[in-house]
C-alpha positions in Angstrom: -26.9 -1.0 38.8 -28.0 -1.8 42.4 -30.4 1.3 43.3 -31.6 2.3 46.8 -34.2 4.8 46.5 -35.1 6.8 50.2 -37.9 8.7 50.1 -40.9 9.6 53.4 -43.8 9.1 50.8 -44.2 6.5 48.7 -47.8 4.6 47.6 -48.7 1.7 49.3 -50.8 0.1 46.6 -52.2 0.9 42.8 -54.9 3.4 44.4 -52.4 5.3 46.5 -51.2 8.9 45.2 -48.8 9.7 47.2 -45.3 9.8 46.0 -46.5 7.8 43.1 -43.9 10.1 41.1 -41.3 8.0 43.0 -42.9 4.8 42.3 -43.2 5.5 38.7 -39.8 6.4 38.6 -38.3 3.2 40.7 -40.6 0.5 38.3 -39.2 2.3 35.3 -35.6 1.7 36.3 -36.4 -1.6 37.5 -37.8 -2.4 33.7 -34.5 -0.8 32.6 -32.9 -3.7 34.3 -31.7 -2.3 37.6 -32.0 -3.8 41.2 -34.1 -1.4 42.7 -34.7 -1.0 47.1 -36.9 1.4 48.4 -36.5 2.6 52.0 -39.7 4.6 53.6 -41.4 4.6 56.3 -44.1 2.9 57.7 -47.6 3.4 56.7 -51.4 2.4 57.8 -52.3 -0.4 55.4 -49.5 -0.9 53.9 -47.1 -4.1 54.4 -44.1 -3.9 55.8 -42.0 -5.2 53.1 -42.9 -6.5 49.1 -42.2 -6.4 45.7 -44.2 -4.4 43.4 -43.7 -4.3 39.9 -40.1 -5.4 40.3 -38.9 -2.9 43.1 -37.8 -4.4 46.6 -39.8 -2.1 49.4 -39.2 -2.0 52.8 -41.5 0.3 55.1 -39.8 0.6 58.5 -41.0 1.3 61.8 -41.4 4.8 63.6 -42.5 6.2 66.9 -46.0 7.2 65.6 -46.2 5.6 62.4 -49.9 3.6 63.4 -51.2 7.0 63.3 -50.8 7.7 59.8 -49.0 11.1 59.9 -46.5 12.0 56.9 -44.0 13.6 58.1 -42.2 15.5 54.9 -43.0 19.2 56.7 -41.4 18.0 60.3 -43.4 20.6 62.4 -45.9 20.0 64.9 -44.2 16.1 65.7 -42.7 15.4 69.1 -38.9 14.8 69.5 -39.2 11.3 69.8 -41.3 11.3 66.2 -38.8 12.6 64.7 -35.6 11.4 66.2 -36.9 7.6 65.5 -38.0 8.6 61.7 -34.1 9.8 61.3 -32.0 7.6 63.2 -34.0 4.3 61.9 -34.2 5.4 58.8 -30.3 6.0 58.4 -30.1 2.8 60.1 -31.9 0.8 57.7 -30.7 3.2 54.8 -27.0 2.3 55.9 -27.9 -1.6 55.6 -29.2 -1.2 52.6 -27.0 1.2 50.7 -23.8 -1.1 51.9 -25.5 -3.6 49.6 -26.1 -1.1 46.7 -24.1 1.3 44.2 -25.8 4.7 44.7 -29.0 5.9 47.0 -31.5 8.3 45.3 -33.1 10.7 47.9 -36.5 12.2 46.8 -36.8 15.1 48.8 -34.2 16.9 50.8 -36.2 16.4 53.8 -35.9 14.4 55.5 -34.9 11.6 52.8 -31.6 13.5 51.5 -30.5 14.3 54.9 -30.9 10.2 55.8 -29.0 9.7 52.5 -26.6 11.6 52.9 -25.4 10.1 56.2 -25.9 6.4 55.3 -24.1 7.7 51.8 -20.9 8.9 53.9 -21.5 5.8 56.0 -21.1 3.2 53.0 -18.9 5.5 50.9 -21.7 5.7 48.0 -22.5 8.4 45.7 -25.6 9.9 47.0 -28.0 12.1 44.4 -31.2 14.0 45.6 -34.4 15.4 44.1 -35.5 18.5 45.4 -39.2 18.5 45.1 -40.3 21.9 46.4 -41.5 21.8 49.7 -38.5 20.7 50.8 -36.9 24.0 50.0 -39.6 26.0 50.8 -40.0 25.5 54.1 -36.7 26.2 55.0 -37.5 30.2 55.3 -37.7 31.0 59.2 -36.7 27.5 60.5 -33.4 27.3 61.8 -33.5 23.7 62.6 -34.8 22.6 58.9 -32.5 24.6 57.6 -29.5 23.1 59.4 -30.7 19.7 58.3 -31.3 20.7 54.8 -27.4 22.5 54.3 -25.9 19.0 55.4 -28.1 17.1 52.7 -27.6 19.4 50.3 -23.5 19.0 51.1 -23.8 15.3 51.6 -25.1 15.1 47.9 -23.1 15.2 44.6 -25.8 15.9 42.2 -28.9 17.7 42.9 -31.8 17.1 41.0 -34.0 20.2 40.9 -37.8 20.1 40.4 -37.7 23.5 38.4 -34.9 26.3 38.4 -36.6 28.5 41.4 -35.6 25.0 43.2 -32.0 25.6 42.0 -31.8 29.1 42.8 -32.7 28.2 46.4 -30.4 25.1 46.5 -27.3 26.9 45.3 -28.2 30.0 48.4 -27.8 27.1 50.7 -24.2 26.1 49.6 -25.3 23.4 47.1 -22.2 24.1 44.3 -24.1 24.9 40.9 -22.3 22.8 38.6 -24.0 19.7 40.5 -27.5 21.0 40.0 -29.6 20.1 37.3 -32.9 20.8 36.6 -35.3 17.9 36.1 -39.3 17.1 36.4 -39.2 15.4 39.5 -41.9 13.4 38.4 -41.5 10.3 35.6 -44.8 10.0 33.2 -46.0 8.4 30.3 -47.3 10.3 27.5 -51.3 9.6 27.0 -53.0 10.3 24.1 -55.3 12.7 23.9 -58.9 12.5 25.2 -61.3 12.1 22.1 -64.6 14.1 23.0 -66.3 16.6 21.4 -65.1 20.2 22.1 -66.8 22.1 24.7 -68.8 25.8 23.8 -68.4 28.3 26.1 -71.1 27.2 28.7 -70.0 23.8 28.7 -66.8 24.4 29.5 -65.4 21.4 31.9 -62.4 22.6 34.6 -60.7 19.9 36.8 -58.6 20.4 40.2 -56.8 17.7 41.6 -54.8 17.7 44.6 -55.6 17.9 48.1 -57.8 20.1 50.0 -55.0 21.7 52.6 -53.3 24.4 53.6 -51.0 26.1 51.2 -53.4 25.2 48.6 -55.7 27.6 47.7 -58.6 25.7 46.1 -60.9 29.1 47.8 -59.1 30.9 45.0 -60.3 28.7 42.3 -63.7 28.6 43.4 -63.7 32.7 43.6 -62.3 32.7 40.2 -64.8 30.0 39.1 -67.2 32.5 40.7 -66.3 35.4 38.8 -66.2 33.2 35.5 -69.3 31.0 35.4 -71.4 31.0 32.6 -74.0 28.2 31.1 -73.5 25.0 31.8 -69.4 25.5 32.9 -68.4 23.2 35.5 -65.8 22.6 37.8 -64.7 19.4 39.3 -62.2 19.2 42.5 -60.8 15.7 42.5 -59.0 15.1 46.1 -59.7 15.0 49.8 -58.3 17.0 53.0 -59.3 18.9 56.3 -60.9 22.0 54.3 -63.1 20.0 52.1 -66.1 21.2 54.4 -65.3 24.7 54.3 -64.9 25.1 50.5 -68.2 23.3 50.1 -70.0 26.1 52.4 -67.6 29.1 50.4 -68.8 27.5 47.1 -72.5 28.1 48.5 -72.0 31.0 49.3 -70.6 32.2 46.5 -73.6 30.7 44.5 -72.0 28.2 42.4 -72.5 24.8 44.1 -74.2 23.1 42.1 -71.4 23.6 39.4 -68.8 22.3 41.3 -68.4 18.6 42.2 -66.0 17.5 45.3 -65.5 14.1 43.9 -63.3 13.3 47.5 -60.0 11.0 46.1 -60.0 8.9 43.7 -57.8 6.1 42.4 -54.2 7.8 40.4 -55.3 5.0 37.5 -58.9 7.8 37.2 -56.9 10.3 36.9 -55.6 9.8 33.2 -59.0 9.5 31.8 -60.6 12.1 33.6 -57.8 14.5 32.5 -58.7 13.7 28.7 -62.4 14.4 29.5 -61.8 17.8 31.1 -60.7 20.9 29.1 -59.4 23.3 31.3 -56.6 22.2 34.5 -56.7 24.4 37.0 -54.3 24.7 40.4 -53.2 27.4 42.8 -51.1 27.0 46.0 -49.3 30.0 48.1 -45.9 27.4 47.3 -45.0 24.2 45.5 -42.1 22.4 43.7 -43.8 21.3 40.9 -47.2 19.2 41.5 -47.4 16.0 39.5 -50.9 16.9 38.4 -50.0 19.9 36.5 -47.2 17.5 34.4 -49.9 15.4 34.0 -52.3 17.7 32.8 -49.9 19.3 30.2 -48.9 15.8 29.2 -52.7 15.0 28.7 -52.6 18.3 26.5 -54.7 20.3 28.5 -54.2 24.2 29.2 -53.6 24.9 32.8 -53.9 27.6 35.0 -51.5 27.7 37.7 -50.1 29.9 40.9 -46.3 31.4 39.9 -44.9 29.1 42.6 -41.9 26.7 42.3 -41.1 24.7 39.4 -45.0 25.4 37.9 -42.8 28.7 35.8 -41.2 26.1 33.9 -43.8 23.5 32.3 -46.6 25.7 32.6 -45.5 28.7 30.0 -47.4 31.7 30.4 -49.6 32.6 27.0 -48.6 29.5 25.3 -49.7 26.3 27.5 -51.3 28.1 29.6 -51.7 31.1 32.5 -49.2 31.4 35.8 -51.0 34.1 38.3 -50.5 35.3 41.9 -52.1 32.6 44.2 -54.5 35.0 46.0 -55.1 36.2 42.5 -59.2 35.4 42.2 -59.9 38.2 40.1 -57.3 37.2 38.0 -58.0 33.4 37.8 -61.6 34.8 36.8 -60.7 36.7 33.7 -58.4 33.9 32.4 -61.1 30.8 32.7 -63.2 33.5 30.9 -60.9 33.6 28.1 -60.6 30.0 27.7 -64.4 29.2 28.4 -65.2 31.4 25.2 -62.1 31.7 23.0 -61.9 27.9 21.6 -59.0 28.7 18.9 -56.7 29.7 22.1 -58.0 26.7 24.0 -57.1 24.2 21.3 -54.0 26.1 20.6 -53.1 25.6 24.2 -53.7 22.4 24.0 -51.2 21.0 21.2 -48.5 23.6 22.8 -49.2 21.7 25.8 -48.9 18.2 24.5 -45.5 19.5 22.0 -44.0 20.8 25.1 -44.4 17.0 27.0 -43.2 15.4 24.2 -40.2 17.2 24.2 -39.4 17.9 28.0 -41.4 15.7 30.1 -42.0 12.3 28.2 -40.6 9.5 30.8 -38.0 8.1 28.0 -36.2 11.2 27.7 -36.5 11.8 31.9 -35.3 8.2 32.5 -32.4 8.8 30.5 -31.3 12.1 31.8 -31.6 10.5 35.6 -29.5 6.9 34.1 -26.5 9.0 33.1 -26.3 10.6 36.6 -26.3 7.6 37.6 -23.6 6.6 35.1 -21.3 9.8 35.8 -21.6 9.2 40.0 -21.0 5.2 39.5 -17.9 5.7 37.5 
């Protein structure tokens, strides 16, 4: 099949992270044998059009675009941001899509919305991914959630990153027998780090993500606070505006030097470092489902996460791992305890963790799920 993928992040080389979900997913279906396009927006750095690992990309221009913003939460940009990252888009979506048998939107906003017009456009089947934030945001903002009702009705089948994602889609008119859900992110399964196990003081616990606003990486650090013992470390792998001030809380809390702010590093790292650690731990006031914490699981480590979004699903409380309330430090304390000193539970976490990827999350069994929609739509 002919593919055109629209999506507002998408990595602009190997070392990139963003929307390297989408990336993974477009190369897989391009290795499948399809004709894949990408449509996204321009970014700093990257070119305007290539082909990377057998998917056809074309980055185009925005009012703004040299200044590197992403644009997935569409506050804070002037009208003429945003206006030229929607009508260009459906304009270059349209000329592509004519050319192609379906378009994949990842994201709702502002991707599904551009979808769904060049889809009604070009009279193809149009199927969306909704990620998390795209849904999320839509509480209290009239305008978003205008935008986001006419995606979700421009679509005929909605791919949900977990079934809190769903619920939300079908409030906002999407019918329910279009919505599935699906991991919105396509991995391959790893095998497990070999290292020897950690005691309780040497406990190693890795963050990745970025350092912004809604995550709450200050939660973490308080819970790391709480928990600490011997030679326990924690390791915060990804860069943002707050970096600074969780380096000064993590002083004053008294456990800097057990905590290492690596910045960003390169998505290939990430794998290995994930085998080396033995504890994953996130929080974030909302989500969809963060690719790190599939990752993690996949990698077979316990994780404890915030009971945001799609985390519910993948991360299953007492079994893979913990799900608490996000300004929950006290709690996020007492379970890093647990799994600093209880090794039985930490290895049994583990092998839950890497059964349950095996089953649910490996990319063959994704990739196949997300070919027969395509099947079903193109028929």
């Amino acid at each position: 099949m002919r593919i055109c993928i629209v999506t507002h992040l998408y990595p602009i080389d190997a070392a990139d992270y963003k929307g390297v979900h989408v990336h993974q997913m477009a190369s897989a279906l391009a290795a499948r044998g399809h004709e894949v396009h990408v449509v996204t927006p321009r970014r700093v750095g990257a070119a305007k059009r290539e082909v990377r690992d057998g998917v056809r990309i074309e980055r185009y221009w925005y009012w703004g675009w040299w200044r590197g913003w992403q644009l997935g939460q569409l506050a804070g940009y002037s009208p003429l941001t945003l206006a030229s990252l929607f009508l260009i888009g459906i304009w270059k979506a349209i000329g592509r899509a004519r050319r192609c048998d379906l378009i994949h939107a990842y994201w709702v906003v502002p991707g599904g919305f551009i979808a769904a017009v060049a889809g009604a456009v070009c009279g193809r089947p149009v199927v969306a991914t909704a990620a998390g934030t795209d849904l999320n945001m839509v509480a209290g903002r009239r305008l978003v959630r205008a935008f986001v009702r006419m995606a979700l009705k421009g679509s005929d089948r909605l791919i949900a990153a977990g079934s809190d994602m769903k619920r939300l889609a079908v409030e906002l008119g999407m019918n329910e027998s279009a919505v599935v859900v699906l991991p919105s992110c396509f991995i391959e399964i790893m095998a497990p780090g070999k290292k020897e196990k950690a005691d309780a003081g040497g406990c190693q616990f890795l963050y990745v993500g970025n350092l912004e606003k809604p995550k709450r990486v200050d939660t973490i650090l308080r819970g790391f606070a709480r928990a600490r013992r011997g030679d326990a470390r924690l390791l915060i792998v990804g860069k943002g505006t707050l970096r600074e001030e969780l380096e000064k809380l993590a002083k004053e809390l008294g456990i800097f030097d057990s905590v290492r702010f690596s910045g960003a590093l390169p998505h290939e790292q990430i794998g290995p470092m994930m085998t080396e650690a033995d504890v994953f731990v996130h929080c974030s006031d909302h989500e969809g489902l963060p690719v790190a914490i599939v990752e993690a699981i996949q990698a077979g480590l316990p994780v404890i996460a915030a009971r945001v979004g799609g985390v519910p699903d993948v991360v299953r409380d007492g079994e893979n791992g913990f799900v608490l309330e996000p300004d929950d430090d006290a709690g996020y304390g007492e379970k890093m305890e647990i799994l600093m000193v209880n090794e039985t539970l930490r290895e049994h976490m583990a092998e839950r963790a890497r059964a349950f990827a095996q089953e649910k999350l490996n990319g063959t069994t994704v990739m196949d799920r997300i070919e027969g929609f395509y099947r079903e739509l193109g028929k």
